[in-house]
C-alpha positions, 0 to 999 in steps of 0.5 A, a space after each residue: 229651186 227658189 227661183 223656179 218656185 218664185 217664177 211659178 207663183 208670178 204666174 199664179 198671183 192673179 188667180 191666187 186669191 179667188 176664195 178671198 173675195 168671200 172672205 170679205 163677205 158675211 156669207 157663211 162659207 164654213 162647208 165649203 171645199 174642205 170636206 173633200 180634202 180634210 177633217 174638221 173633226 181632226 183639226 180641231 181635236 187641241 193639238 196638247 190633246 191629239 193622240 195623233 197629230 194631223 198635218 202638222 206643218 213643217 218648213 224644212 231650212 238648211 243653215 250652213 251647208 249642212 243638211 235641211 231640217 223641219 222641227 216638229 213640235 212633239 218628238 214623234 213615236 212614230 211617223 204615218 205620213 208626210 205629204 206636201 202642204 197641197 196633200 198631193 204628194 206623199 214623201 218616203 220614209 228612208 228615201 226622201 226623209 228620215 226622223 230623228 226625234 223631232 226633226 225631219 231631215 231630208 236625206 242627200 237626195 230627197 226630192 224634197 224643196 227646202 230653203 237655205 237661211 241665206 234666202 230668209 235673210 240676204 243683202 241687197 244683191 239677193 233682193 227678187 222684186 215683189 219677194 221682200 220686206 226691210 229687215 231690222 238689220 240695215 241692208 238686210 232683207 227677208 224672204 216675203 209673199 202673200 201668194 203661194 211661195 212658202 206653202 210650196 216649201 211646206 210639209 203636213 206632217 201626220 205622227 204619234 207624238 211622244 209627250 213624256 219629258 216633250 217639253 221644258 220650258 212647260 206650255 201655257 195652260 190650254 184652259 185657265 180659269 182665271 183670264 177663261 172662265 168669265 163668260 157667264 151669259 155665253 156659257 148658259 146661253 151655249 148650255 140651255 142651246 139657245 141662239 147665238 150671235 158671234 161678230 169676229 172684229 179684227 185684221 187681216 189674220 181674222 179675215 183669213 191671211 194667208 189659210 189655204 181657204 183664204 188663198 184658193 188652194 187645196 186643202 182648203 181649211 177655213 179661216 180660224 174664225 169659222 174653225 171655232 164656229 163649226 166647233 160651237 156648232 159640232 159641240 152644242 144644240 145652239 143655232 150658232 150665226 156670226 159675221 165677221 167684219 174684220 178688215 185687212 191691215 186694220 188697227 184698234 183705232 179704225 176699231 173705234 171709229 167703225 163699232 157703232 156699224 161692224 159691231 154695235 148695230 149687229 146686236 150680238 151676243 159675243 164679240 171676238 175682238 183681235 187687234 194687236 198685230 198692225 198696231 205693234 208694228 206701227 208703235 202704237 204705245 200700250 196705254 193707246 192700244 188698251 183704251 181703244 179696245 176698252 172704247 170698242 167694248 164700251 160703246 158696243 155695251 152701250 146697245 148691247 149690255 148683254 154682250 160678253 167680249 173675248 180678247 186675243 192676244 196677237 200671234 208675233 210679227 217674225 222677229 228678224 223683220 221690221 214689223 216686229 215691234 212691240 206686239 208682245 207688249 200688249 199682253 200683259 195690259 190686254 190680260 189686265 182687262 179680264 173681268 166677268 163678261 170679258 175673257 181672254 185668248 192669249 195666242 201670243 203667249 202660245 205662238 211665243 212659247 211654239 217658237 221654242 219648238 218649231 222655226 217661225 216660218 213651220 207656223 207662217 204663210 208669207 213669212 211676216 204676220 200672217 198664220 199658216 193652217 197649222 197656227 191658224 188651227 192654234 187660234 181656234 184650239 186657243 178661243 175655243 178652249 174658253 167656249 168649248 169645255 175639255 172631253 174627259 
């Protein structure tokens, strides 16, 4: 199954970014494709909130011989419906799958791709050209793509959670007062329905790897940072305009020596700031990484003394791979600079705490750093619960 799969998305590779281009391009492409496919409305409902969870993502693995199992985050009262990530294809209860708590196990026959541990995680006789990065371990190696390999394993997942007793260790708060509610201008401007002006600054996760918008492919959900623009716009009377000038394999550093033109010269009201991810796998040191984001947002206050800054914190490099180094670290420091005008949206602590639910690749589009639809939908739960004020 994996090499036929493998073999299916050489073909692809060439067409399999076609959305990408506008990614890098500050055209507003929020209403474009999905609507055909999926609700906004739905995706962005927070999923600690949702009556009914909507296209959770699962990655079914089977270890050791025994059957393939996918995790979902909530043991489910009931499942409506699970289809393939594309939402092309709907599996049967008893027949292709059955649920047990907060597994999906497929049954013996089930026509169902799933992948074994061993092709997450091999030796060097395994390796397929183009399909791998080094993995901590000496000799060993992971399953990698950026095209559409791990979309194609991957099942949306549409169920009534059961929440009581779901969870211990308990979540993060969804909306804390003390790193949240520091944005006093942002939060007037949005109430009084003024204009405002939004830059996203950050890697490639900001620029959309790996979203199925990003990649081309049904259903098409925009980047993370577009989820949390429709989500203003949805909520509030405020002409809501952005630019997004994060660029792909970037660091805080390269942050520093661009703000004056990506950030400064944009005049905005808000910046997002996302760096984190890169900077951890090249070893970046703490004390570096902290000063470079405090440069961003000084010389941006320069021009712009109005300006207020949400940090977010980066999701986790997948921890079997070399690339996972000292993201985490960050936290903690990157929590230390909240203050009035500068919140922060602590994604790793959420994506940490996910992990003791869900396996890495239910939440992850090419197996190392980059956020499916289901933890890009995360990032936006996450930033927008700083601007977005909970329904009662």
């Amino acid at each position: 199954m994996l090499k036929k799969i493998i073999a299916a998305c050489l073909l692809a590779a060439s067409c399999s970014f076609l959305s990408s281009a506008y990614a890098q391009v500050n055209v507003d492409t929020i209403n474009l494709h999905w609507p055909a496919y999926i609700s906004l409305k739905d995706y962005l409902v927070p999923f600690m909130k949702a009556d009914t969870i909507v296209h959770e993502l699962i990655l079914p693995i089977s270890k050791s011989e025994k059957g393939a199992i996918g995790h979902l985050l909530f043991p489910a009262k009931k499942v409506l419906k699970i289809q393939d990530v594309y939402l092309e294809k709907e599996y049967r209860e008893g027949k292709d799958w059955v649920v047990n708590g907060r597994e999906i196990v497929l049954t013996d026959n089930s026509p169902i791709p799933f992948l074994r541990d061993d092709e997450l995680l091999f030796k060097e006789d395994k390796k397929k050209e183009g399909y791998y990065q080094l993995a901590k371990d000496s000799g060993y190696f992971v399953l990698y793509d950026e095209h559409k390999l791990f979309p194609s394993y991957q099942l949306a997942v549409t169920y009534v959670p059961e929440r009581k007793g779901a969870f211990s260790p308990q979540p993060p708060k969804l909306y804390d007062q003390k790193i949240h509610g520091k944005l006093k201008r942002t939060s007037q401007k949005l109430k009084r329905g003024e204009p405002l002006k939004i830059v996203f600054y950050g890697n490639s996760i900001e620029v959309g790897g790996n979203t199925s918008g990003y990649l081309g492919v049904k259903p098409f959900m925009p980047n993370w940072t577009q989820l949390v623009v429709h989500n203003l716009r949805s909520t509030y009377s405020s002409e809501i305009t952005y630019v997004n000038n994060a660029k792909g394999g970037m660091v805080a550093q390269w942050g520093v020596e661009n703000v004056e033109e990506r950030v400064a010269n944009e005049k905005p009201d808000l910046v997002v700031i996302a760096f984190g991810m890169n900077d951890g796998t090249f070893g970046v040191p703490e004390t570096e990484f902290i000063a470079q984001l405090q440069k961003i947002m000084d010389i941006t206050s320069q021009k712009n003394p109005n300006c207020e800054f949400i940090i977010v914190t980066p999701m986790l490099a997948n921890p079997l791979a070399i690339h996972s180094k000292s993201q985490e670290s960050y936290r903690i420091p990157v929590l230390n600079l909240v203050k009035p005008g500068t919140a922060v949206a602590d994604v790793t602590a959420w994506h940490k705490w996910l992990l003791d639910y869900k396996s890495y690749q239910d939440m992850i589009a090419n197996n190392i750093n980059h956020p499916n639809d289901y933890l890009a939908r995360w990032y936006a739960h996450v930033v927008s619960a700083i601007l977005v004020p909970e329904k009662k």
